[in-house]
MITIMI-865527 format. One line per 2 residues: their letters; for each residue x, y, z of C-alpha. Coordinates in Angstrom, 3 decimals, always signed. Example, Ala and Ser with C-alpha at 12.3 -4.5 7.8 and 13.67 -1.06 7.14 Angstrom:
BEGIN
AS = +12.300,-4.500,+7.800 ~ +13.670,-1.060,+7.140
// end
This chain:
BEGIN
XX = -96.103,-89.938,+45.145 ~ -94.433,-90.258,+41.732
XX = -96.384,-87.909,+40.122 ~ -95.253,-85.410,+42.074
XX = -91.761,-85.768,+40.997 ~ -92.098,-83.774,+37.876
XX = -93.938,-80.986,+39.599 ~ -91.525,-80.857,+41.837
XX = -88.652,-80.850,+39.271 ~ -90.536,-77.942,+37.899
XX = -90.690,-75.880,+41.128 ~ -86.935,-76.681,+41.639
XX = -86.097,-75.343,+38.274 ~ -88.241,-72.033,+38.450
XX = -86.850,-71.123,+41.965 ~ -83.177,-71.388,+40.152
XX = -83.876,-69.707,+37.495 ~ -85.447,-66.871,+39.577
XX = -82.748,-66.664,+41.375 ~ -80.102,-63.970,+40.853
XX = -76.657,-62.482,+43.177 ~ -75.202,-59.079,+42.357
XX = -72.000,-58.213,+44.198 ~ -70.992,-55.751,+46.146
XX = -69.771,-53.273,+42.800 ~ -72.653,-54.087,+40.937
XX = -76.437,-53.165,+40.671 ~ -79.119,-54.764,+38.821
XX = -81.149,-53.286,+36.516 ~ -84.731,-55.000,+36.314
XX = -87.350,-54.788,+33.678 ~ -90.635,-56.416,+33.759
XX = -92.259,-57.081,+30.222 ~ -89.688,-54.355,+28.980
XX = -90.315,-51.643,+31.166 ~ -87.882,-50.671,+33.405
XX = -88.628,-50.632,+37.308 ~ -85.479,-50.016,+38.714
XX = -82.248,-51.231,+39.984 ~ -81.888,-53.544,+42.784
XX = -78.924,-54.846,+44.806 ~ -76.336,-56.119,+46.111
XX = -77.117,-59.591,+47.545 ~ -80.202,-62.245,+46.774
XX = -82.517,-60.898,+43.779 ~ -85.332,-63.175,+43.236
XX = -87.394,-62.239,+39.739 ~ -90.644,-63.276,+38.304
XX = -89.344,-66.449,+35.343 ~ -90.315,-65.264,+32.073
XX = -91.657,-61.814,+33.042 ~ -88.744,-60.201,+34.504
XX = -85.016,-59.842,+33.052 ~ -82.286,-58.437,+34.942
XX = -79.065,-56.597,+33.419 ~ -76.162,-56.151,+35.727
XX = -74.028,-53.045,+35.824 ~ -70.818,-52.986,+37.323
XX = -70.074,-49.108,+39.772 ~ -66.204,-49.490,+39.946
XX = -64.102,-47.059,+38.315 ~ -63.066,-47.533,+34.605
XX = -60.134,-46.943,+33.567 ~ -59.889,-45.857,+29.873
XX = -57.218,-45.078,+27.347 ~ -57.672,-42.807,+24.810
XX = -56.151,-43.671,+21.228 ~ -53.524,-41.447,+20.154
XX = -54.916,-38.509,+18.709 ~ -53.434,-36.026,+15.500
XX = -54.149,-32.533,+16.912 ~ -53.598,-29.088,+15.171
XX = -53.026,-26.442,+17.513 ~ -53.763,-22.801,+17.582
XX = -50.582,-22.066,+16.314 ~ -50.664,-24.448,+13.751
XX = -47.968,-26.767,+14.704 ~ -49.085,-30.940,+14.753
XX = -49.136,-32.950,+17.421 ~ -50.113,-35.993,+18.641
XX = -51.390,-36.866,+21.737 ~ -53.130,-39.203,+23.689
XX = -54.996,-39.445,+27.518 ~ -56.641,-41.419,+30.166
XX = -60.022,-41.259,+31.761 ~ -61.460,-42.524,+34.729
XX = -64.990,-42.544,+35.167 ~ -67.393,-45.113,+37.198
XX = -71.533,-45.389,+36.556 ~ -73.028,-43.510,+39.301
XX = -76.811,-44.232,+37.882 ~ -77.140,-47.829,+36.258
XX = -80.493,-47.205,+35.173 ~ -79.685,-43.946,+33.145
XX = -76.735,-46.306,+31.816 ~ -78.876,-48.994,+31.107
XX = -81.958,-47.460,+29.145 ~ -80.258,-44.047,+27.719
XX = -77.025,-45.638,+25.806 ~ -76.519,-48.137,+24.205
XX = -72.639,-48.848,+25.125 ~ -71.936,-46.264,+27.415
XX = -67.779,-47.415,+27.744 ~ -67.526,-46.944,+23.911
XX = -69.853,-43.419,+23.661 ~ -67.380,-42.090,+26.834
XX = -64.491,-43.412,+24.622 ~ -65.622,-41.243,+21.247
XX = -66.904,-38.284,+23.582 ~ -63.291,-37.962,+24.612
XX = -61.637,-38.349,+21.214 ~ -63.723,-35.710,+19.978
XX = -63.099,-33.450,+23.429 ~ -59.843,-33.695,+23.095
XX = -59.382,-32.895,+19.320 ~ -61.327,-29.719,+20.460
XX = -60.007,-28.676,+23.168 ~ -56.279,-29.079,+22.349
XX = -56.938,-27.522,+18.745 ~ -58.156,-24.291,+20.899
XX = -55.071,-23.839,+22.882 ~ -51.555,-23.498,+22.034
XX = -48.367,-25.445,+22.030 ~ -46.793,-23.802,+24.853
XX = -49.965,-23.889,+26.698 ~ -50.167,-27.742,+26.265
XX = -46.762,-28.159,+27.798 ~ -46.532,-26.305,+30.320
XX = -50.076,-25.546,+31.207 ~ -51.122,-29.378,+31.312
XX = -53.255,-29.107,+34.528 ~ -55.579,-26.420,+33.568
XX = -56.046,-28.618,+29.939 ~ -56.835,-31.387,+32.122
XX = -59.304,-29.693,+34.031 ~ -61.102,-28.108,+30.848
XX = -61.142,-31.714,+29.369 ~ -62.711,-33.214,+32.676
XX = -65.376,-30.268,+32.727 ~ -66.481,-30.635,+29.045
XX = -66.524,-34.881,+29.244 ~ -68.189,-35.110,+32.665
XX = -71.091,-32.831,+31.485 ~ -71.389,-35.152,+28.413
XX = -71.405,-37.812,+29.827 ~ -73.915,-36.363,+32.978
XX = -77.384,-37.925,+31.260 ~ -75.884,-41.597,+30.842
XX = -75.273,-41.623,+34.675 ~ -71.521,-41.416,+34.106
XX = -69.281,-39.175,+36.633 ~ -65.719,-38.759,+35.366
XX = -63.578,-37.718,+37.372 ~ -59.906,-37.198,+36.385
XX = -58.951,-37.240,+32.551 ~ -54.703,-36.898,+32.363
XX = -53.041,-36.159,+28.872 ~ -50.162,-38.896,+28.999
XX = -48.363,-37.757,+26.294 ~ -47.472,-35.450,+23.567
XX = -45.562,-36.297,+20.382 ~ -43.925,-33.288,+18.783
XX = -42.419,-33.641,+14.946 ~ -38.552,-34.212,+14.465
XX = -38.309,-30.491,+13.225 ~ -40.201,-28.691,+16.242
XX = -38.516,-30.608,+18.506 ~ -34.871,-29.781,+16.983
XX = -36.322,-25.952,+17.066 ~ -37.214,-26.314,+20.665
XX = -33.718,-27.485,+21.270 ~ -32.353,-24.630,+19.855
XX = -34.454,-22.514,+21.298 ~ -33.466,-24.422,+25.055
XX = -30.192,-24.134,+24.326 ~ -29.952,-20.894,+23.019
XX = -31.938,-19.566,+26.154 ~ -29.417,-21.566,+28.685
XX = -26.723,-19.840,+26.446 ~ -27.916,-16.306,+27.276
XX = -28.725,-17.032,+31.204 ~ -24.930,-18.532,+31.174
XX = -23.871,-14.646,+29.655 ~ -26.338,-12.894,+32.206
XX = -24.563,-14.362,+35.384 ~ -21.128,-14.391,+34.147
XX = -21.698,-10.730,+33.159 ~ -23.405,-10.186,+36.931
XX = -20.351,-11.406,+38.545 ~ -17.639,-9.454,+36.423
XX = -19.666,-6.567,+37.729 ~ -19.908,-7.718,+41.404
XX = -15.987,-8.179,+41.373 ~ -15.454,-4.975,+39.418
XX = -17.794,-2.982,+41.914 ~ -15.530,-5.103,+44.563
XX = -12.200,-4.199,+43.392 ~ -12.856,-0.489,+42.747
XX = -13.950,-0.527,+46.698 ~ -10.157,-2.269,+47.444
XX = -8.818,+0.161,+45.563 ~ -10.551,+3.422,+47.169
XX = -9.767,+1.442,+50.413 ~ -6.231,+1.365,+49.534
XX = -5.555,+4.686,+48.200 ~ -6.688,+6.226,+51.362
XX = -3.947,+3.949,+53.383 ~ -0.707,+3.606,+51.374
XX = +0.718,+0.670,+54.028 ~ -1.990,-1.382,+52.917
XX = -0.441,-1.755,+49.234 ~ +2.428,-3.140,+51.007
XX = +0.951,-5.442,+52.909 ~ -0.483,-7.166,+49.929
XX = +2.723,-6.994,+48.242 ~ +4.383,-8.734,+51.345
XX = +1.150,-11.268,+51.410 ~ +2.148,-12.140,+47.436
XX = +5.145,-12.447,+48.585 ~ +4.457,-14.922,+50.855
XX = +2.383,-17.057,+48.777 ~ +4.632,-17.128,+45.699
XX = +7.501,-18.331,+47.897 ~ +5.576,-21.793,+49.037
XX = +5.905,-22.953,+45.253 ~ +10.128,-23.147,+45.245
XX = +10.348,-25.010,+42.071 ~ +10.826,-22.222,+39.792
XX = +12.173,-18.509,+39.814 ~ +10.326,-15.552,+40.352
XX = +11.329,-12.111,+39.348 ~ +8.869,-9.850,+41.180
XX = +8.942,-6.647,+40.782 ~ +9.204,-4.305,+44.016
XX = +7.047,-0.689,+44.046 ~ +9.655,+2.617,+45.009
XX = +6.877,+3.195,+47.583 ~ +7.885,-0.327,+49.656
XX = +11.538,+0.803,+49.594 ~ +11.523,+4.414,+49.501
XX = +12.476,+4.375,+53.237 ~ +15.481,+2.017,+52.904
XX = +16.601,+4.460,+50.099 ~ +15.779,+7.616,+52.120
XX = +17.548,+6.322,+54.814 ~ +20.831,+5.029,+52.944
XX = +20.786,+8.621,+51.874 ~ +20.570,+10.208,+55.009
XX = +23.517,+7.926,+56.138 ~ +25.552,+9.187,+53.485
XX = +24.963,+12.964,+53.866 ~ +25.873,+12.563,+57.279
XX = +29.132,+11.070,+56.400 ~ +29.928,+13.621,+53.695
XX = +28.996,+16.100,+56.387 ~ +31.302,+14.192,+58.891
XX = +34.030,+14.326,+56.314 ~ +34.003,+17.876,+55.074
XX = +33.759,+19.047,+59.137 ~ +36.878,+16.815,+60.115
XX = +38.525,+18.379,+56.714 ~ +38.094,+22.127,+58.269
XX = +39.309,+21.714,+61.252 ~ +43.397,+21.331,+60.817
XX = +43.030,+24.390,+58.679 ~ +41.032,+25.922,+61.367
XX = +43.608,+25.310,+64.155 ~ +46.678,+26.110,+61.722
XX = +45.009,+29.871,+61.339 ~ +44.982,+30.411,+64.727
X = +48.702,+29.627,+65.334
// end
């Protein structure tokens, strides 16, 4: 029975080292005597001791930066800039057997990309156009990356560094815009009110009592404010009537007067 201890031993240290668990987010690559025959997985992975080797791959999605990149663009003005990328392995063998590090060849692959593609466009197009630059990155990396078994799938420019002189130009330029939109609306609305007050005044002219009105409405208004004195001036229109009248009052009375003079003589001619 002793002798069978070290066989036994033996077995027990074969099955362990047989033996393998991949997780859930992982696959296992297996090669027997070097050649590849596949990837198995998840769970219990039992290989042959000394003929087969397994190499694990993980499936989740990386998340990558991208160093900060010095990019000339198509109108010659120096930037720099740097991105994200998020990719995940979507064929472990292809990842396994065709690169050597595929993280670190997706990480040059988009340096280079987006040297390339940002030196192609220009620097308006990089700030305001950002989602179409993010799409033509995605595009060129994802079919790069396509024979490692890599899928990318979004690829963000985070941010873009202007020098101190553009971005005093671009101020200039912002303000200088806000400036001229500021003289566009104030130069709209003299024009509405002038195109306003012509119409009052065509209205008015047509109706004479109106002008009085708003005189009497002024008026009005000046007289809540009592701590100082007003010398308003009055239009002969608002008191030509008073005057016309007073006038009529005092022809009458000359008439009155020259009639009551005429009548003594009247009566003394015809005694």
């Amino acid at each position: 029975m002793p002798s069978f201890f070290p066989l036994l031993i033996l077995l027990l240290i074969l099955v362990a080292a047989s033996i393998r668990i991949v997780q859930e987010y992982e696959r296992g690559v297996i090669f027997r005597l070097g050649r590849c025959v596949g990837a198995r997985g998840p769970g219990i992975i039992f290989l042959i001791p000394g003929i087969e080797r397994m190499q694990k791959v993980d499936l989740r999605v990386i998340t990558m930066d991208v160093p900060t990149q010095e990019v000339i663009t198509k109108d010659n003005v120096t930037v720099k800039v740097n991105a994200v990328v998020y990719f995940r392995v979507i064929n472990p063998v292809d990842a396994v057997i065709k690169v050597l590090d595929f993280i670190k060849a997706t990480s040059q692959l988009s340096q280079t990309t987006l040297r390339s593609v940002l030196g192609q466009s220009e620097l308006d197009e990089l700030l305001s156009k950002r989602e179409e630059i993010n799409q033509r990155l995605q595009h060129i990396i994802d079919e790069g990356t396509e024979p490692w078994g890599i899928k990318v799938s979004t690829v963000e420019v985070k941010d873009v560094e202007l020098p101190p002189t553009m971005q005093r130009a671009m101020a200039a330029q912002a303000e200088a815009e806000r400036e001229r939109r500021a003289k566009l609306i104030h130069a709209d609305g003299e024009y509405q009110a002038s195109k306003t007050l012509s119409e009052a005044a065509d209205i008015i002219s047509r109706n004479p009592a109106t002008i009085q009105l708003r005189y009497l409405q002024t008026l009005r208004e000046i007289a809540v404010n009592q701590s100082s004195t007003i010398i308003f001036p009055l239009p002969i229109d608002l008191i030509k009537p008073f005057l016309d009248m007073a006038k009529g009052q005092v022809q009458a009375k000359q008439i009155s007067d020259v009639i009551a003079a005429l009548k003594p003589e009247q009566q003394a001619e015809k005694e």
